[in-house]
C-alpha positions as CSV (number, residue, x, y, z in Angstrom):
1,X,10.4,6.4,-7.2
2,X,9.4,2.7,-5.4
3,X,10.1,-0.2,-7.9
4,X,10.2,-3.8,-7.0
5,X,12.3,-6.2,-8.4
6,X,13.0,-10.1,-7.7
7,X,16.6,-10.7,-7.0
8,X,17.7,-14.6,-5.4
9,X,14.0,-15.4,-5.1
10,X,13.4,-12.4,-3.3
11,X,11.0,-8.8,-4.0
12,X,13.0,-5.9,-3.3
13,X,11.2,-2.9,-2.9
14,X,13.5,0.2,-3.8
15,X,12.7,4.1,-2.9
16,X,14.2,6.9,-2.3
17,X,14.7,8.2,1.1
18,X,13.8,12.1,2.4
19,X,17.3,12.3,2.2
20,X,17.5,10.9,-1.5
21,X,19.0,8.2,-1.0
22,X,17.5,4.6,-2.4
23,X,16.9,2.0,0.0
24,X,16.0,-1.0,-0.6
25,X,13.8,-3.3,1.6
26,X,12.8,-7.3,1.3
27,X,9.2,-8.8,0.9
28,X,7.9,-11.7,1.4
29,X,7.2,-13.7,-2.9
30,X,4.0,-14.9,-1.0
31,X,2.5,-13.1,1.2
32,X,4.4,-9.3,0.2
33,X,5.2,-9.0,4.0
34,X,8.3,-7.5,4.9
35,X,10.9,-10.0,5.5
36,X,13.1,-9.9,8.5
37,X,16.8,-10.7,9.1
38,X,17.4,-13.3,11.5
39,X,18.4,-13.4,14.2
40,X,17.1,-10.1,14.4
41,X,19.4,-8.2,17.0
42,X,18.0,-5.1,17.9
43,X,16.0,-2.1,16.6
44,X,19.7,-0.2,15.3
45,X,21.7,-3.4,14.0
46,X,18.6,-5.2,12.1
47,X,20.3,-8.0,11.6
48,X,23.1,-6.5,9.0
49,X,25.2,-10.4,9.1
50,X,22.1,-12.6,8.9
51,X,21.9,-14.5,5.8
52,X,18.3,-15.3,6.4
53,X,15.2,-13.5,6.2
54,X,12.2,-14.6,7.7
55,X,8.4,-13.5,7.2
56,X,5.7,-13.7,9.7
57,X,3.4,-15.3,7.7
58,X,6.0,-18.1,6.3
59,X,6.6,-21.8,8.3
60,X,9.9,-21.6,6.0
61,X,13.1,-19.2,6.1
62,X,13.9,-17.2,3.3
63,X,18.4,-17.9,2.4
64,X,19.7,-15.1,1.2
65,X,23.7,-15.6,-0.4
66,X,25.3,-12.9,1.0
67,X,25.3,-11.0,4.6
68,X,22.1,-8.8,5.0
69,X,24.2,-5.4,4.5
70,X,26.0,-6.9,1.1
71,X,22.8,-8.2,-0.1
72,X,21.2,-4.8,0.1
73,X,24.3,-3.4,-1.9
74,X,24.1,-6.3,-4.2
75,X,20.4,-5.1,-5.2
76,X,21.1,-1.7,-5.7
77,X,24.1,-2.6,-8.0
78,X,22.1,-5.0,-10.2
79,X,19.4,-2.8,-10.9
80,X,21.6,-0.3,-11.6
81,X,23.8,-2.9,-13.8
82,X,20.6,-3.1,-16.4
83,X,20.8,1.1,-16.8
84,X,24.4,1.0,-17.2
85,X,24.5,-2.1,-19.7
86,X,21.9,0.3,-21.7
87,X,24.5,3.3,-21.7
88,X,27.0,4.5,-24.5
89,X,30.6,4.4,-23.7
90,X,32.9,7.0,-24.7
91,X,36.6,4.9,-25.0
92,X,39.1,7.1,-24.4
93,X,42.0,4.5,-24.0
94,X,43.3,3.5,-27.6
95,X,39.6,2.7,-30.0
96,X,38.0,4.1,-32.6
97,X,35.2,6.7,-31.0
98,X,32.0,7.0,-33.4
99,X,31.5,10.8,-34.3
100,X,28.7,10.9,-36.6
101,X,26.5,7.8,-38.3
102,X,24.2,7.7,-40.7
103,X,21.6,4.6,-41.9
104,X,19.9,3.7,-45.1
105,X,17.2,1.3,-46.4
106,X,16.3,0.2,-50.2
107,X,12.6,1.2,-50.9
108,X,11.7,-2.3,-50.2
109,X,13.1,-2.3,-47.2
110,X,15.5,-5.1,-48.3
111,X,19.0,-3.9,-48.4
112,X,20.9,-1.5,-46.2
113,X,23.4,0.7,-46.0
114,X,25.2,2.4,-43.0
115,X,27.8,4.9,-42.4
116,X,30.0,5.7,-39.2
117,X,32.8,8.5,-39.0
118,X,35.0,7.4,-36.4
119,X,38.1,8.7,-34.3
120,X,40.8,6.4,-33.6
121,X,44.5,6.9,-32.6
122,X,45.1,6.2,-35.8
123,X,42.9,9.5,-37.1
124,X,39.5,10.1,-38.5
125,X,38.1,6.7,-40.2
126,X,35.0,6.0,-41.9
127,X,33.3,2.6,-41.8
128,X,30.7,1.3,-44.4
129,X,28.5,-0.9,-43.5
130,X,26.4,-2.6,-46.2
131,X,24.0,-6.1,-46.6
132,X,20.3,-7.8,-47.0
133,X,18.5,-6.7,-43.9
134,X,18.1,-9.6,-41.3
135,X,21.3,-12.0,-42.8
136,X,24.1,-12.2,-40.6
137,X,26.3,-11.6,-43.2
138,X,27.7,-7.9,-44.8
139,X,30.0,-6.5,-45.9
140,X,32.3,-3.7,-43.8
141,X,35.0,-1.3,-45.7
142,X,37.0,1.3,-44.0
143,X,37.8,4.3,-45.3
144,X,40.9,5.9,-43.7
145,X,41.5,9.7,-45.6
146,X,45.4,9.9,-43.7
147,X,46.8,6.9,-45.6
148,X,44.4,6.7,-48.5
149,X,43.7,3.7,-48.0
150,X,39.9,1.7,-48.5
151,X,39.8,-1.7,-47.3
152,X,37.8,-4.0,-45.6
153,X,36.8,-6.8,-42.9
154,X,38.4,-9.7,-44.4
155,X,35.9,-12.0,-42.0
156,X,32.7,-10.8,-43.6
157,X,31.7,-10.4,-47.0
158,X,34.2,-8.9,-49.9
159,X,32.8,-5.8,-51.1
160,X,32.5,-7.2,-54.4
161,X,29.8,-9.2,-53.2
162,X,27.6,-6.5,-52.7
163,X,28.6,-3.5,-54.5
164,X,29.8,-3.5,-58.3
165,X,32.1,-0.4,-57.3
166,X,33.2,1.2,-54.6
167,X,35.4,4.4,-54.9
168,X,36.9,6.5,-52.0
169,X,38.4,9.8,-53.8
170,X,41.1,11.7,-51.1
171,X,41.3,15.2,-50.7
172,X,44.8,15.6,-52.9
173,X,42.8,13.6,-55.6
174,X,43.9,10.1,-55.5
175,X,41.2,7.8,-55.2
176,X,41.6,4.2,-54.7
177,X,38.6,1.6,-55.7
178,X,37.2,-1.8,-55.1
179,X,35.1,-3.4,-57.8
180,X,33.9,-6.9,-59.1
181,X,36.1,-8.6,-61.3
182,X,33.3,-9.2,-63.8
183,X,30.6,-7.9,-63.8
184,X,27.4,-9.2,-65.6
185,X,24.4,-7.3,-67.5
186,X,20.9,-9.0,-68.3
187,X,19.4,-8.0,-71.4
């Protein structure tokens, strides 16, 4: 693996070792000559304090913010940063953990509708998700089967305004509903 990236005006090349281990390496943004730390102590140190690098083919000094050795950390983390901002989290502290989730569109590709079971410490919960495709606005009811209970997100649309019904019938048979107060029919 060798990947460059530019981090505080600076390519980094990044490879894996024999060893497997990624190192990291700075180049010159002009000329793509490796850039030195100076002052350059000896062939063992290579400069680990400087905070400036310097290329051979450059009247200018390339200012690095952070010692040599931390900047070389710094690159690593970063790049690693924009895999682990990708990643899903598992919470295991006190909030709701998604178990299952399921997504629908109108035939028109309009509306839509999605569905999440969830796991909270407050037990199993299911979450619908409903609206127009692209608005910022929808409508989210929860569904929670240990209180038999259906309610919803008070900051985004009532249910009402999206659905004429909606009905959540509990295992012992109670069902509890949300519906529009009136609702009209066109001829």
């Amino acid at each position: 693996m060798t990947d460059n990236v530019r981090i505080d005006g600076i390519v980094w090349r990044i490879w894996v070792d024999n060893k497997n281990i990624r190192q990291v390496q700075p180049l010159c943004p002009i000329h793509s000559l490796r850039l030195r730390p100076v002052p350059y102590t000896s062939a063992y140190k290579w400069g680990e304090s400087a905070r400036t690098l310097k290329c051979e083919d450059c009247d200018d000094l390339h200012k690095i913010p952070r010692i040599y050795s931390s900047e070389k950390i710094y690159v690593i983390d970063r790049v690693d940063a924009k895999v682990f901002k990708g990643m899903k989290v598992l919470n295991l502290d006190d909030e709701a953990m998604p178990i299952a989730k399921e997504k629908a569109v109108s035939k028109n590709g309009k509306y839509f509708i999605t569905t999440q079971l969830m796991e909270s410490k407050r037990g199993i919960q299911a979450v619908i998700y409903a609206g127009e495709k692209g608005s910022s606005k929808k409508t989210q009811i929860f569904v929670e089967p240990e209180v038999k209970r259906l309610a919803f997100d008070q900051k985004d649309l009532n249910p009402s305004d999206v659905f004429l019904k909606v009905t959540a019938t509990f295992a012992d048979g109670t069902s509890h509903s949300m519906e529009q107060a009136e609702s009209s029919t066109e001829s």
